[in-house]
N, C-alpha and C positions, 0 to 999 in steps of 0.2 A: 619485472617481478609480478604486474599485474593479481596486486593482491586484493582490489575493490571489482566488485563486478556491478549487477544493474544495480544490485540496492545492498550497499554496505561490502562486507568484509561476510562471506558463508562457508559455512564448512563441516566436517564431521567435527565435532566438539569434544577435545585431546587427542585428535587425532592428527594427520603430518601437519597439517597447518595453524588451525582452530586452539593453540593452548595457550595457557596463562602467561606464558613469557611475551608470546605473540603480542594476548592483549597488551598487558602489560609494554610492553614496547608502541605498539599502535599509539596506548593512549600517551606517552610519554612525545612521543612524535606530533601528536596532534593538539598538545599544551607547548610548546612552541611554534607552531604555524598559524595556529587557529592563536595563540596570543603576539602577535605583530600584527593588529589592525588599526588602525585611529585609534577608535573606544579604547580597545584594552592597552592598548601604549601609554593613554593616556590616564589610565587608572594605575597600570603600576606607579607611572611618575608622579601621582598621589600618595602612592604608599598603599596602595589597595591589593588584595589578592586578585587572581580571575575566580569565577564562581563558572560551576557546573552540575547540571543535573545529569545522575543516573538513574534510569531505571533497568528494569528487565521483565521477562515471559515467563511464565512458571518453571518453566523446565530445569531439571535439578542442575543442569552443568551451568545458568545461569551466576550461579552460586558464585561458585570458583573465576568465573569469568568477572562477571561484574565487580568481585574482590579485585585480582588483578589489576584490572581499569581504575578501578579508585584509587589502587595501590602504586599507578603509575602518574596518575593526574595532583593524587595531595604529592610526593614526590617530588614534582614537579613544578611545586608551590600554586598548587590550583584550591581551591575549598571545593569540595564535593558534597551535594545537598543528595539524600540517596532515596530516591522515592518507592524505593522496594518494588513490588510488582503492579505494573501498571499498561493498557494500552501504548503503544509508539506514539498515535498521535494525542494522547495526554500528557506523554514527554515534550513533544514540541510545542505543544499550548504552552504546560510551566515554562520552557525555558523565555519564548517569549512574556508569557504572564507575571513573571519574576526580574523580566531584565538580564537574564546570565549570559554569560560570554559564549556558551554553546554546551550542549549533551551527548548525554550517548544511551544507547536504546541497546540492551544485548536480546537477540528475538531473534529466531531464524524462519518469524511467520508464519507459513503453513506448512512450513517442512516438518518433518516426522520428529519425534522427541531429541535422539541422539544429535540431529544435527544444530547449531547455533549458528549466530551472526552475532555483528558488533556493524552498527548504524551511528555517524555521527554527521549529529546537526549543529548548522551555525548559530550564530545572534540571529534571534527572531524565529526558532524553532526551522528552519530553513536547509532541506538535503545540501550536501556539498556540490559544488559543480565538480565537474570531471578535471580542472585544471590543479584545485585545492584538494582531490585523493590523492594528484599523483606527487606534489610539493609533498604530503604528508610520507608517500611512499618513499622518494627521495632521500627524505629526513631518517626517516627509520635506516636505509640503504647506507648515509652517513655517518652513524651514531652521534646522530648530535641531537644531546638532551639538557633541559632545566635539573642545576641542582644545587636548588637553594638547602639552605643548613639554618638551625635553630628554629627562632621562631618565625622564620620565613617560609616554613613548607606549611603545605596546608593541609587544612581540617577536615573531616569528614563527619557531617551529621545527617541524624534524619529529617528527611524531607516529612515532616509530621502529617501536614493535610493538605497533601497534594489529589489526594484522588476527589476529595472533597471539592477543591477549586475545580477541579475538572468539570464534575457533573455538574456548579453549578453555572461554568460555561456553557456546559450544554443544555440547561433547561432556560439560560438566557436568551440565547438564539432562535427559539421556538417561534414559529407566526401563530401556532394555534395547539391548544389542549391536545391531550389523545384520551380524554373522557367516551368509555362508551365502546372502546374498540376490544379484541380479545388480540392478545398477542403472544408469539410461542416465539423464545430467545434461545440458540441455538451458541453457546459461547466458546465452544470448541475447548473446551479444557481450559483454558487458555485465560490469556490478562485480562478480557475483559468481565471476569467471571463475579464481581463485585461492582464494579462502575454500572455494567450495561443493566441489569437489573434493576437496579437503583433508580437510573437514571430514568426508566419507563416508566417505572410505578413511579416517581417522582412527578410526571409528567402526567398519569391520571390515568393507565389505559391498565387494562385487566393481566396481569403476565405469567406465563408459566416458561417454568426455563426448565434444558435439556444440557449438556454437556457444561456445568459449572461447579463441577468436581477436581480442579485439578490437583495431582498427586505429585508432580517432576516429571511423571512419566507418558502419560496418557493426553499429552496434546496432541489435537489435532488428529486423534487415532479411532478413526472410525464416526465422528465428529467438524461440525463445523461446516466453512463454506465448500469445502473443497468433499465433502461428505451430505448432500441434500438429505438421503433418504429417510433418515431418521429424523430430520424436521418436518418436511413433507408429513409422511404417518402418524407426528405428533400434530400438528395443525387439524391434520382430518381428524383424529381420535376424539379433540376434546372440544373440536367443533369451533373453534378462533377461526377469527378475520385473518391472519397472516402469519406467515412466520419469519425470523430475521434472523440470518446467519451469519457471524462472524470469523474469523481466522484466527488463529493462533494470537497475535498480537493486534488485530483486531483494528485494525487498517483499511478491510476490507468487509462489505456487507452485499451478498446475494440474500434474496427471498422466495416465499414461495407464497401463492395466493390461497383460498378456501379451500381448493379442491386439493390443492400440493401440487400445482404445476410450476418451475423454478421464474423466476422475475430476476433475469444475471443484468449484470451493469449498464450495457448499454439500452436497456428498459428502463432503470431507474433513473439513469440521465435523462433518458429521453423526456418522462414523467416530469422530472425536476425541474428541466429547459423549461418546458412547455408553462408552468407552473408558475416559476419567476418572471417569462416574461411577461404571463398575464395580469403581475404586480410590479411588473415596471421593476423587476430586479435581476435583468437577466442583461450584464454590460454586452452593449453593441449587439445584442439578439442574436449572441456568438458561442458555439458549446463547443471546447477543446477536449478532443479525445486523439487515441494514438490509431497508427495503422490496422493494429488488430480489430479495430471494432467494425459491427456487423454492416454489411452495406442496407438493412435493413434504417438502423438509425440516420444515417445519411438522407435517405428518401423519407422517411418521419417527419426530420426537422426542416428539410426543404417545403414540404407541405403546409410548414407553419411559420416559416418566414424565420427560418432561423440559420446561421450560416453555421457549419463544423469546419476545426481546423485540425489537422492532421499532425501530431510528434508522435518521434521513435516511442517504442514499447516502454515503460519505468513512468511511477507519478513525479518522478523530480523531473522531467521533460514535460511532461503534461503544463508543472509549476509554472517551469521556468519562462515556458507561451503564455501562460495567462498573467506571472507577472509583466512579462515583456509588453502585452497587449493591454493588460490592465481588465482583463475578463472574469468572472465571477464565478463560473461555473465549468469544471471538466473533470476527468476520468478516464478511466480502461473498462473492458467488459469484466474483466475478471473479478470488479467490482470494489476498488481503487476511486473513488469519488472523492474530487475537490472541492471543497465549497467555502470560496476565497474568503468570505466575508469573514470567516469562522473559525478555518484553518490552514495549514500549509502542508497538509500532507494529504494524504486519505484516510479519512476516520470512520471505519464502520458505522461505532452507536451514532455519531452527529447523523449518515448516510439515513441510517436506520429511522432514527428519531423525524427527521424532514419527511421522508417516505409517507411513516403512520399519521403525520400530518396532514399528507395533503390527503388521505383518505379522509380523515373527521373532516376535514375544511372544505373538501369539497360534496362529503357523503356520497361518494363511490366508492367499490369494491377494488381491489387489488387490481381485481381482472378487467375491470372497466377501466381504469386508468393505464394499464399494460399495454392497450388496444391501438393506442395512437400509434405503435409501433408493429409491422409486421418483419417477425426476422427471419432471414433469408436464408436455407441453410449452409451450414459451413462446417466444413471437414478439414479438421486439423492432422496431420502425418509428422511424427518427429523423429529423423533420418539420422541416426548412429552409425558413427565410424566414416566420418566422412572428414574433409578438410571443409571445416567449417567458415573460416573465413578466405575463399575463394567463391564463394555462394554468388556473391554479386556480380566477379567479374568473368567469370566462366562464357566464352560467347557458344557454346553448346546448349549450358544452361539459362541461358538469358534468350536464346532463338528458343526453347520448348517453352518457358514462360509470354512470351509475345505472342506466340501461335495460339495458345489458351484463352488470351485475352483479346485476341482478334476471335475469335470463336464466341466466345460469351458477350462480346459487345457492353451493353449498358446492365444487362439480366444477371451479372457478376461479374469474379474481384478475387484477383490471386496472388498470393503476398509468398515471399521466399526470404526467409531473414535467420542470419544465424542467432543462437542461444547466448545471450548475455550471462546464462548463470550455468550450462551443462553443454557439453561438447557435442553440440550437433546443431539440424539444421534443420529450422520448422518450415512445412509447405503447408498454406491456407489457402483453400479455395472454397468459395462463395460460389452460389448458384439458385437458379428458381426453383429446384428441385435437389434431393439429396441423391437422386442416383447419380446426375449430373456431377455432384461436386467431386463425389466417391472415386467418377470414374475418371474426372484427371486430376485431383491428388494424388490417386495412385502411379498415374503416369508420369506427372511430376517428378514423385517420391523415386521412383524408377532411374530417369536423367542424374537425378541428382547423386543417388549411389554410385551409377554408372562412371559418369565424369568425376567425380570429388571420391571416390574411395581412395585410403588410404593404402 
């Protein structure tokens, strides 16, 4: 069926896969897997319901979807607390923050309006592992569902001030004011169009915000992280220290410094590491990020005595190494930051909020703190129509891959890994110079048609 991909359940929204029945079904599959744990065994046998929080991302198919969901979880004799439009990772804080048995996020994050997802987190606001999507898939595959009758199904209310608990999570977590700074919030249309604002000026820094209009339609459309140019222009225009870009659900924060040059994730890490260890908060002096990230941060952190560890592309990989390891700090470039102490996913504003931080706390520029890191360039190819999961074992394309990396030695870094969310095959390659990367990604990209066309 392979109906979860990196992150959640995505799709065109009512379209072949993406519809109300689906949700509906998903969540009804997921109130009986996700309630056979200890805890919630042990609360039915109290006579307790399970609780769950929903949220969702502006976007108008949200609507119908998140109906759906709730329509299959009180069914299902689950109580649903419904927190209307909110960041993902302010989902996963409530449902930790609250105690609930587990949520669901409907957000298709930076993707274009039409499309959606359906995201579900365990106890502890915590992504699913890969073993509990595919039990859920199973389930659904079985039709077997909860149906309780009378007053045993459950309730559906509002989650009244959950955005509220949110921000004041994150002005709890702060080491230092942002008195003093000028800041330009970039909110991509998008959930965090009400928290992320708040949450700055709540914190003391001067703000002007760009894309916090949203209408249903207009996420993420021309706006946000995945869209710089219009924060950049705003930052130079009104003359601020920084600007802070978020995505659609707002998961994720890239920046840009005074002049508008971008500061993407594996800079912000870099910043962060360096940051925490100097307060002795940085566990085992260890920064977890994924394969994609720049070989630039690599050689940053070893400079400062800091070790990086390497998981697949997704932050519930990211998580799951630094619960395993017990480490505080990791992320993606794409700008995907964990910051364990705080939360279990990647939350832009917290990402955000830390950053402007350590500018006041330590009175440097953007640009001055970005410096510890030089990145290395790197040329992304993503190769359509190819059998994307032969990628790995191809011995054609695994001899043009070795050959590149005996070529580049230590001066770069060539990654071939198929699309966990789109039918193809991404080639990365890293080098001291951009003509250099240009010229065998392309060659790369070339084997890789060649051998893998369909």
């Amino acid at each position: 069926m392979a109906l979860f991909g990196t992150d959640g359940v995505r799709g065109l929204a009512n379209g072949e896969t993406l519809t109300a029945g689906l949700a509906l079904t998903l969540a009804q599959a997921t109130a009986v897997v996700l309630g056979q744990g200890r805890i919630a065994e042990a609360r039915k046998a109290a006579g307790k319901r399970l609780t769950a929080v929903v949220a969702r991302d502006p976007r108008i198919s949200g609507h119908f979807l998140s109906a759906a969901v709730e329509a299959g979880l009180a069914s299902s004799g689950v109580d649903v607390l419904d927190a209307g439009t909110l960041p993902t990772p302010a989902t996963a804080f409530l449902i930790s923050d609250i105690d609930a048995d587990f949520g669901v996020m409907i957000s298709a994050s930076h993707n274009p309006a039409p499309d959606n997802g359906i995201k579900i987190f365990a106890r502890g606001g915590v992504k699913l592992p890969d073993e509990v999507e595919q039990r859920i898939e199973a389930t659904m595959l079985s039709g077997t569902k909860l149906q309780p009758t009378g007053g045993d199904v459950g309730r559906v209310s509002r989650f009244s001030d959950a955005e509220d608990r949110y921000v004041l999570h994150l002005l709890a977590s702060l080491p230092h004011r942002l008195d003093g700074i000028h800041v330009v919030l970039d909110c991509a249309n998008g959930a965090a169009s009400g928290a992320s604002p708040e949450a700055f000026r709540s914190a003391g820094a001067k703000v002007t915000v760009i894309g916090a209009d949203p209408d249903g339609i207009n996420i993420n459309d021309g706006v946000g992280s995945t869209h710089l140019d219009k924060l950049a222009a705003e930052v130079v225009r009104v003359g601020a220290d920084v600007g802070i870009a978020h995505d659609g659900d707002a998961d994720r924060c890239l920046a840009v410094d005074a002049e508008g040059r971008v500061v993407d994730g594996d800079q912000i890490m870099a910043i962060l590491a360096v940051a925490m260890k100097s307060r002795g908060k940085l566990a085992d002096d260890t920064l977890v990020a994924t394969v994609m990230s720049n070989l630039g941060l690599h050689v940053a952190m070893r400079e400062h005595g800091i070790t990086v560890r390497q998981t697949s592309v997704g932050d519930r990989y990211v998580l799951e190494d630094m619960n395993a390891g017990g480490f505080s700090l990791g992320g993606e470039q794409s700008g995907h930051v964990i910051m364990r102490a705080f939360a279990t996913t990647g939350d832009g504003v917290l990402t955000g909020l830390h950053l402007v931080a350590e500018m006041a706390r330590q009175k440097k520029s953007l640009a001055e703190l970005a410096s510890i890191m030089t990145v290395y360039p790197q040329v992304m190819i993503n190769v359509k129509g190819v059998d994307k999961d032969a990628v790995s074992d191809h011995a054609g394309v695994q001899d043009a891959v070795k050959a590149v990396e005996t070529e580049l030695g230590d001066s770069g870094r060539v990654l071939l890994r198929k699309s966990g969310t789109e039918p193809l095959v991404r080639v990365m390659v890293e080098a001291a110079d951009a003509e250099t990367a240009n010229a065998h990604a392309e060659n790369l990209a070339d084997v890789v048609r060649k051998h893998l066309a369909l």
